[in-house]
C-alpha positions as CSV (number, residue, x, y, z in Angstrom):
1,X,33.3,121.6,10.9
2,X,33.8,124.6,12.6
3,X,30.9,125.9,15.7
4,X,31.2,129.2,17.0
5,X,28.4,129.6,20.0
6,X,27.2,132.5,21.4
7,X,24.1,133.2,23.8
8,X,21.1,135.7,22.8
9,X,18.3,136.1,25.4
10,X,18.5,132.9,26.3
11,X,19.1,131.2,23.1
12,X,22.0,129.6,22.5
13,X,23.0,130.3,18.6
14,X,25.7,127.9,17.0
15,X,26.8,129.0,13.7
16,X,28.1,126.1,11.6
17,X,30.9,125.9,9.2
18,X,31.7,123.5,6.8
19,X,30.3,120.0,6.1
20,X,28.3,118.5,8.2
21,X,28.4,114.8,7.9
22,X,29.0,111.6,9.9
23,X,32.3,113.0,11.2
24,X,31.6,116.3,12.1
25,X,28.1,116.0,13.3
26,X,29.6,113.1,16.0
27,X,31.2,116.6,17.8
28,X,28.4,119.0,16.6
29,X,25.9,116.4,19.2
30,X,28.4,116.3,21.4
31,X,28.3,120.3,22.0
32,X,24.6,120.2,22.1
33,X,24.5,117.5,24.7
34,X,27.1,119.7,26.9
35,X,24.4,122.6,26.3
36,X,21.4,120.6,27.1
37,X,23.4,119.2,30.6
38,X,23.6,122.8,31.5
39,X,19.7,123.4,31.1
40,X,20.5,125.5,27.7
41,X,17.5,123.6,26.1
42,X,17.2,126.5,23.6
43,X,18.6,125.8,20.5
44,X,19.2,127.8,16.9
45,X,21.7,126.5,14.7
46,X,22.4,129.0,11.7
47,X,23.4,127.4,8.7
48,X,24.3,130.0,6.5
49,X,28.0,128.2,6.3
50,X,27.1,124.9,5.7
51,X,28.5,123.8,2.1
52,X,27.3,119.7,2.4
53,X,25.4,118.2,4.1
54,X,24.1,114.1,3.3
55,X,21.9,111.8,4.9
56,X,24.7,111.0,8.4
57,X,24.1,114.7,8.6
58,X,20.1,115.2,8.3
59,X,20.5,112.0,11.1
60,X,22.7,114.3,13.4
61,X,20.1,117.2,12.7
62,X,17.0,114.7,14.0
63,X,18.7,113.3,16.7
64,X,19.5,117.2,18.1
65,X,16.1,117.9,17.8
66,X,14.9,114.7,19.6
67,X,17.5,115.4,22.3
68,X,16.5,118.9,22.7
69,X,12.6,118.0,22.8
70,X,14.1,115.3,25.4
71,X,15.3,118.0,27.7
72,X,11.8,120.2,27.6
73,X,13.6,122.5,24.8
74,X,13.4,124.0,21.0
75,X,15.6,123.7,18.2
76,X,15.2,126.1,15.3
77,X,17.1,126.2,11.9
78,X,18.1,129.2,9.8
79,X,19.9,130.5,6.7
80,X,20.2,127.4,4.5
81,X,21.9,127.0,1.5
82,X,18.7,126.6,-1.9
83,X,20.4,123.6,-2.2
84,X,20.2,122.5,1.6
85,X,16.4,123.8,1.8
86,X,15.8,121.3,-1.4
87,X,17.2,118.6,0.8
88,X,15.0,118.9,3.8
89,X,12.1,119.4,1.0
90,X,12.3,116.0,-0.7
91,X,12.7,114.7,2.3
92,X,10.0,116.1,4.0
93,X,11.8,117.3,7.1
94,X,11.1,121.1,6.3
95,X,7.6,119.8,7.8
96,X,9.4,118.6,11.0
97,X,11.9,121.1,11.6
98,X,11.3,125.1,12.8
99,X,13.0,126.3,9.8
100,X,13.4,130.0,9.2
101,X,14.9,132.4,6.6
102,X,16.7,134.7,9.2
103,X,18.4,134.2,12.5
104,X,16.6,137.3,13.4
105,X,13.2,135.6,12.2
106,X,14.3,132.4,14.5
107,X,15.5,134.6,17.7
108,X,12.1,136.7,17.8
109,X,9.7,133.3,17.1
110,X,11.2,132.5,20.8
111,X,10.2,135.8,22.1
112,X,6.4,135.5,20.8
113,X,6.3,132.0,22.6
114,X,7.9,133.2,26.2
115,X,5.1,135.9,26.0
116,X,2.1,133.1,24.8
C-alpha cells in the first residue's frame, strides 16, 4: 500500500493506495503512531484508492481510531469505494466511524468543531 501524507490546517490527510490488509495496514499504524507521537492527533484518511480491504484491514482501521481517541484526537474517513461503504454497512462500523463522502466534507467537519 502506498500513503502519501500531507498537512491541512492542522489535519493531517493520508491518502491510501492499494489493499489494505494484514500486511499493509501493520505500516499504515505504524505511520499513525509516528503522527500521534508528534501530537498530530488529527486524523483523515481518504480512501478514494483503496481497491480491498478484509476483515485484518477493518481491525487496522479500529485500532487507528482507538489510538487516535487514545491521544485526545479524531479520525475521519472519506471517499470509499460502494463496495467498501457496503462493508462498513453490514458490519455496522459506518455507525462507529466519522465517515464522509468528500475530503472537503471531512476537512470542514474539523473547522465547525474548533469553532463549537
Amino acid at each position: 500500500m502506498e500513503i502519501v501524507m500531507r498537512e491541512d490546517d492542522g489535519v493531517m490527510i493520508l491518502g491510501l493506495r492499494g489493499r489494505l490488509d494484514l500486511a499493509s495496514g501493520a505500516g499504515l499504524k505504524e505511520q499513525v503512531k509516528d503522527l500521534l507521537g508528534k501530537n498530530k492527533n488529527q486524523l483523515h484518511l481518504n480512501l478514494s484508492e483503496v481497491d480491498f480491504i478484509n476483515s485484518s484491514g477493518l481491525g487496522v482501521l479500529v485500532s487507528i481510531m482507538k489510538e487516535a481517541r487514545l491521544h485526545k484526537g479524531r479520525l475521519t474517513l472519506s471517499n470509499l469505494a460502494s463496495y467498501v461503504q457496503e462493508i462498513f454497512e453490514i458490519t455496522q462500523l459506518s455507525h462507529i466511524f466519522e465517515i464522509f463522502n468528500t475530503e472537503k466534507e471531512a476537512l470542514g467537519s474539523y473547522q465547525s468543531v474548533r469553532a463549537e
